[in-house]
PANUZA-647684 format. One record per atom (N, C-alpha, C): y, x, z; residue in one letter. Coordinates in steps of 0.001 Angstrom, whole numbers, plus 500000, padded with zeros to 6 digits. Example, Ala and Ser with C-alpha at 12.3 -4.5 7.8 and 13.67 -1.06 7.14 Angstrom:
BEGIN
494310513190507800a;495500512300507800a;496700513200507800a;497750512850507080s;498940513670507140s;500030512900507870s;
This chain:
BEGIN
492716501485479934x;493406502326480886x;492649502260482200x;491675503295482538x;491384503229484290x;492181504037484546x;492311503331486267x;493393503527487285x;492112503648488160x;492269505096488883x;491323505853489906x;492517506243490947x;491932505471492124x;492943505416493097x;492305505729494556x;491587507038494800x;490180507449495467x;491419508622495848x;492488508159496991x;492844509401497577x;492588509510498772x;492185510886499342x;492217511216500764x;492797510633501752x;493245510086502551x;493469509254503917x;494685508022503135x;494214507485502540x;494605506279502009x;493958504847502324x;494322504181503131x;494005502890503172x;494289501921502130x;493161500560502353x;493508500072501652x;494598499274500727x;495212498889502078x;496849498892501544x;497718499217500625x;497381500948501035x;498128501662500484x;497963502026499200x;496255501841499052x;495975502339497396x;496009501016496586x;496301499963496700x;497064498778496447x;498214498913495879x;499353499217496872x;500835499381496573x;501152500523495746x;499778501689495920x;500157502759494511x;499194502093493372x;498217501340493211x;498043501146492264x;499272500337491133x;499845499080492071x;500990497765491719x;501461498882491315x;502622500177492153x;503677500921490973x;502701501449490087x;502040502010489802x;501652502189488565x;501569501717487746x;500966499825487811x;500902499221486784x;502382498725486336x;503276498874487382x;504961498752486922x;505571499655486213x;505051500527486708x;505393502241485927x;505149502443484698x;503787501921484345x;502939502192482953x;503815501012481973x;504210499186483160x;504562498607481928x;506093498718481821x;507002499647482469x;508493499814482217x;508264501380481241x;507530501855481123x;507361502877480293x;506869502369478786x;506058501424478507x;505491500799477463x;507020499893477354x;507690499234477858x;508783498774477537x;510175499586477018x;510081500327477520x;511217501254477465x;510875502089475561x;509516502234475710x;508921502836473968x;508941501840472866x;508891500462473528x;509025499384472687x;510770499466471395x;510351498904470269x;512067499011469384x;512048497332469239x;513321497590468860x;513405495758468804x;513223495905467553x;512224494647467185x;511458494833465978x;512721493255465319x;513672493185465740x;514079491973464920x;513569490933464621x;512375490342465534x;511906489235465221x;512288488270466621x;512967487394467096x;513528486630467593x;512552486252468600x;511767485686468020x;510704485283469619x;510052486524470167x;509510487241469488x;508895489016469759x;509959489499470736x;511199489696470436x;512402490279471294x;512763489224472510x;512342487944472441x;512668486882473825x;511486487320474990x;510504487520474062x;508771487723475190x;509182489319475681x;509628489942474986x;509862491430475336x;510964491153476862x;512092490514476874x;513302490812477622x;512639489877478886x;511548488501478507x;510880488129479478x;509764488803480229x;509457489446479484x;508619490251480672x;508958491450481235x;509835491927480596x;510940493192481285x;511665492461482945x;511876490685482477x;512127490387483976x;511082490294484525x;510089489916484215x;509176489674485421x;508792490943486095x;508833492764485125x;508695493494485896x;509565494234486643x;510694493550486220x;512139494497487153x;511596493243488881x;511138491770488325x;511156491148489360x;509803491537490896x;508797492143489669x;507515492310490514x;507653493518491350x;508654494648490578x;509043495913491486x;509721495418492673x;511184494192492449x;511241493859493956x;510712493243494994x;509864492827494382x;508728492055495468x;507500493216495901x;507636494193495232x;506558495154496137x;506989496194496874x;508358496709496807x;509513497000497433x;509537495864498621x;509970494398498777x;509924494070499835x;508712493501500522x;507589494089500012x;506067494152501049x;506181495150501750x;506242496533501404x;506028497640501527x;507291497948502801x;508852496842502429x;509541497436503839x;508874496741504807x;508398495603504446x;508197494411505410x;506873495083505579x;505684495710505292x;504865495789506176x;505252497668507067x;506618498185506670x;506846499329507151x;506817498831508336x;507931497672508293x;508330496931509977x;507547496493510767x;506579496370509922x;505169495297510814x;504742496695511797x;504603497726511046x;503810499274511395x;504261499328512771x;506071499305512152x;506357500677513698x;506543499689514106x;506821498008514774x;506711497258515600x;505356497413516681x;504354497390515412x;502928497340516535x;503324498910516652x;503483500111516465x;503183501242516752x;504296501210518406x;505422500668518124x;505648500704519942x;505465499904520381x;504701498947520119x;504146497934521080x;502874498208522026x;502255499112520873x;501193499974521423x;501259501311522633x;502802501660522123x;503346502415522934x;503547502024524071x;504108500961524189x;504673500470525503x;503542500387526122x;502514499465525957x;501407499573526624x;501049500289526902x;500411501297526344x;500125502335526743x;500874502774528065x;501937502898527899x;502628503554528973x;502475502496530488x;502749501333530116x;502725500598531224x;501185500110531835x;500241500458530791x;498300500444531749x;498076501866531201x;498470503111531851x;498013504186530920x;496411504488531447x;496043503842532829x;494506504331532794x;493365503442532286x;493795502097531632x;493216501570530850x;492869501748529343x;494611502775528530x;494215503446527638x;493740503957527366x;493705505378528565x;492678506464528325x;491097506153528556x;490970504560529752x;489484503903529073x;489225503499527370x;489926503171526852x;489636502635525551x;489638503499524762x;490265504936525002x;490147506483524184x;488915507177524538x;488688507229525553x;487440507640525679x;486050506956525251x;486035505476525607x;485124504968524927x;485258504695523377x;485893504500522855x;486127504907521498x;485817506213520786x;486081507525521577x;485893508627521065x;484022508647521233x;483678508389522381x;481921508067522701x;481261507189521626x;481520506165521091x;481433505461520550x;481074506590519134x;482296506995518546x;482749507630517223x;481594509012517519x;481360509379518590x;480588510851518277x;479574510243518250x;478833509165519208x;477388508800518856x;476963508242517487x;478089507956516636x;477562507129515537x;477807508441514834x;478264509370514546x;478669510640514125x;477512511126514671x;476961511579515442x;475770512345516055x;474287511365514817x;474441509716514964x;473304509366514581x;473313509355513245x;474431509906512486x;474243509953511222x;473889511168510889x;474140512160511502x;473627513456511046x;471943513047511187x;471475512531511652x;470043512870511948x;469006512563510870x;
């Protein structure tokens, strides 16, 4: 099974946390097609790893809120600053944007 996870403005993070549901996706779908074959230990390994993936979905569920919170924490923290040195921001936007066109300029060449 390759898993091609090459999307447009996706960080790494993020193509992480869609790869994990997928591989949860693919193995609650392979579980769900599974029959109970009546063999006693076969049906114990089956219902054990059905927990570990009902368990691994909530643990990537609580990355994903927990790094939501991490986001918009720094995103108004950044805010605030901003607002409270705003002519120091617009130094670090501008040299940043200078920065980004000269290396953009020296790659075209």
């Amino acid at each position: 099974m390759a898993l091609l996870i090459h999307k447009a403005g996706m960080n790494g993070g993020e193509r992480l946390a869609h790869g994990l549901h997928h591989i949860v996706d693919e193995a609650e779908r392979m579980l769900g097609n599974a029959v109970d074959s009546g063999d006693v230990r076969l049906d114990e390994a089956r219902a054990k790893f059905a927990a570990q993936v009902r368990q691994m979905r909530a643990q990537i569920d609580d990355l994903e809120g927990g790094a939501l919170i991490r986001a918009r924490h720094v995103a108004r923290r950044a805010d605030l600053t901003a607002h409270q040195h705003p002519y120091a921001a617009m130094g670090i936007a501008a040299a940043a944007g200078l920065l980004l066109g000269s290396l953009l300029a020296l790659r075209r060449r």
